[in-house]
N, C-alpha and C positions, 0 to 999 in steps of 0.2 A: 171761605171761598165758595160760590156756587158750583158745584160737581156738575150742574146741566151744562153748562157753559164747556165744559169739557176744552178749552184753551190752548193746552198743553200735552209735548210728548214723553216718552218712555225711549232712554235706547239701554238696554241691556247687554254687556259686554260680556261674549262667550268664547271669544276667540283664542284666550290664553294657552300656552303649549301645558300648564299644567306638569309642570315637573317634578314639584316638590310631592304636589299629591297623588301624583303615578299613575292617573286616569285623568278623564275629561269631567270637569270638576260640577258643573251644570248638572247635567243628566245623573247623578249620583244622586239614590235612592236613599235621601233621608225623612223620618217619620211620615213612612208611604207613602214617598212621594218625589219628582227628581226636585234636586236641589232648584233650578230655575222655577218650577210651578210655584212654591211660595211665593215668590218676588211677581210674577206675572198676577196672582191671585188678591194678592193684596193691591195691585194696581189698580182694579176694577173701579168703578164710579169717580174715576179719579183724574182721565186724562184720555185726549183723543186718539190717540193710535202711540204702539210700541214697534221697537224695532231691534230684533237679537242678532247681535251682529256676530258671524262666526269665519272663522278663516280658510275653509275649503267646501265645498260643493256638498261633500261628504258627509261634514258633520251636522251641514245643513239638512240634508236628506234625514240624519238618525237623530237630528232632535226633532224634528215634523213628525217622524213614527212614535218617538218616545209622547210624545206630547198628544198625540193624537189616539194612543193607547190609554193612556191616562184621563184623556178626557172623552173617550167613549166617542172617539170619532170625529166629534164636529165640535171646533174648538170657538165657533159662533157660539154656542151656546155655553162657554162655560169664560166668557169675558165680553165686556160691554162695549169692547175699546175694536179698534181695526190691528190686525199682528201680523208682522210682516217679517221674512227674516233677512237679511244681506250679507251676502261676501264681502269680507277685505277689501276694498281695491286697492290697498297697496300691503302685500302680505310681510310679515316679521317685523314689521316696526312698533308692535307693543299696542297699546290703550291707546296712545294719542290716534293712532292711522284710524282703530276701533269708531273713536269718537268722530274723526270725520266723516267715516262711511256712513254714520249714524246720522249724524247732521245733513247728509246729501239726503237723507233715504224719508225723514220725518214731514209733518204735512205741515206743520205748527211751527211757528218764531223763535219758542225755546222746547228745550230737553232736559228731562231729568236725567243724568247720567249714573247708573248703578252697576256694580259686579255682579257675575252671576253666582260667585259665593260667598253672599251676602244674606242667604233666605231666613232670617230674622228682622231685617229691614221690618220697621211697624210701620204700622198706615198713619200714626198719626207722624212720625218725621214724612214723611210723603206729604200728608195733606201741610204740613206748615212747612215745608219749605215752596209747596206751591201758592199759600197763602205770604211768606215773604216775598215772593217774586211778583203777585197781583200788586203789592203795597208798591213797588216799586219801580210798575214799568211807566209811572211820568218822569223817572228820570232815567228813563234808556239805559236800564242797566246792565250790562254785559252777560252778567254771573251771578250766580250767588253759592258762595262756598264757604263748607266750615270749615272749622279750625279751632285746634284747639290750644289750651292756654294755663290749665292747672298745671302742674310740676312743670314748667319751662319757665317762672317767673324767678323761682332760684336758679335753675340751671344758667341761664345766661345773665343773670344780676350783675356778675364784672367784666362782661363783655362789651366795651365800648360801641361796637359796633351794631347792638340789640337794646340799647338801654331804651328803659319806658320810659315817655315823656311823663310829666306831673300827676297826668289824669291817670293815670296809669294804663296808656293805652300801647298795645303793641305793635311796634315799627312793622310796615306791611309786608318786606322781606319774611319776616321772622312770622308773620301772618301766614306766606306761603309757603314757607319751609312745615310749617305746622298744620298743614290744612289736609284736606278731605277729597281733593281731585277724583275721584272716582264715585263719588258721593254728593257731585254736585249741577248744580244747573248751567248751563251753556244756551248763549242766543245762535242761531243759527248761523245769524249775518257775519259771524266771524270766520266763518267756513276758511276766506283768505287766509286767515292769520296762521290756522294749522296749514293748510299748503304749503304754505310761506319755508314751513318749520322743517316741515318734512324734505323739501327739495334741498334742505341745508344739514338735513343728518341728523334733525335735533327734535328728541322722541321724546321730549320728556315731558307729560301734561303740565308741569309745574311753569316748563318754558312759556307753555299759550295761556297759563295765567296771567305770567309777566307782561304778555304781549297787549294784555285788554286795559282799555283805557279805562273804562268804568266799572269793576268791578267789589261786591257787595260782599263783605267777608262775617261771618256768623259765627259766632262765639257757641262751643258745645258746653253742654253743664250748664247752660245758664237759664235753666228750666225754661226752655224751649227746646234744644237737641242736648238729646243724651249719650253720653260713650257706647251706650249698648248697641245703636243704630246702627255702629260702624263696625261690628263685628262680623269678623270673616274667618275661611275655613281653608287654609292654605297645605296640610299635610292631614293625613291617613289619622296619626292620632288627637288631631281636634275633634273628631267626628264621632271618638270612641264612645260616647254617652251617650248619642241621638241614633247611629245607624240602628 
């Protein structure tokens, strides 16, 4: 992919209540640095504008300080991209409400969709899934989301209702049940289909997968995305080796 061309956005999901890890999981000071800086810093050359979506005013306010601390002020100079941050507009309904707010708030057609405790995310799962999304936008594709597929070929082996066809490829259900929502790309133009979701109580990213007509599902392991990409940092003692 040409990085001038710059195409594409960033929405970064910070809004989580953060329970299991008994702080605000973002701003957590891992290898000098808050957990969000990595994933923003890797972004660079990569994409036209990002957008950290957080669930009150507040926390908005103290990652601008934290951020702003760390980057010596002027956070122009320490990313090439435009960084925006935005409120919930519709507060406690998880990552999907996240992802709409994000979609309203981006300049660009599609989004990379990332957690913010994910700051091992590599730049090259960044640069190739933005390189599988350029391969594929002549056929208007919705998404592109991984998923994965080692140990679930036995798991569900006598499950009538998951069985691989010949080629041995996996029923798309069983694509979604297995996939990477949080990890993945979203067109904007869907924006309806989470509304849709939301006004019906139904929060689960996995539902707005269901809902896309064309969407593009990527196999991890398959020396293109690796298990390592998707690792996260959900309690106090994941942390204990890097804080």
């Amino acid at each position: 992919m040409d990085n001038g061309q710059k195409l594409y956005s960033c929405i970064v999901l910070s809004g989580g209540m953060s329970r299991r890890m008994g702080q605000d999981k973002g701003s957590m000071i891992i290898q000098e640095k808050p957990m969000i800086l990595h994933i923003l810093e890797r972004l660079n050359y990569k994409i036209n504008d990002a957008v950290i979506v957080l669930n009150d005013s507040e926390r908005i306010a103290n990652y601008q300080s934290l951020l702003d601390q760390y980057c010596d002020g002027d956070l122009r100079e320490n990313f090439d991209y435009s960084l925006k941050f935005a409120e919930d507009e519709i507060k406690g309904k998880g990552p999907v409400s996240g992802i709409m707010t994000g979609l309203k708030n981006i300049r660009t057609d599609y989004a990379l969709v990332l957690p913010c405790d994910s700051p091992f995310i590599s730049e090259g799962f960044i640069e190739t899934m933005f390189d599988l999304l350029e391969g594929n936008l002549s056929s208007n594709v919705d998404a592109i989301i991984p998923f994965h597929i080692k140990s679930n070929k036995d798991k569900f082996k006598d499950n009538d209702e998951f069985n691989f066809d010949d080629a041995g490829e996996m029923p798309l259900e069983m694509k979604i049940q297995n996939s990477e929502p949080l990890h993945s790309i979203y067109k904007k133009e869907n924006l309806n289909k989470i509304e849709g979701l939301l006004k019906e109580d139904s929060l689960y990213v996995k539902s707005f997968i269901r809902s896309l007509e064309n969407p593009l599902f990527i196999e991890v392991d398959n020396k293109v995305l690796f298990d390592g990409d998707f690792r996260n940092f959900n309690r106090k003692e994941d942390l204990e080796e890097l804080i």
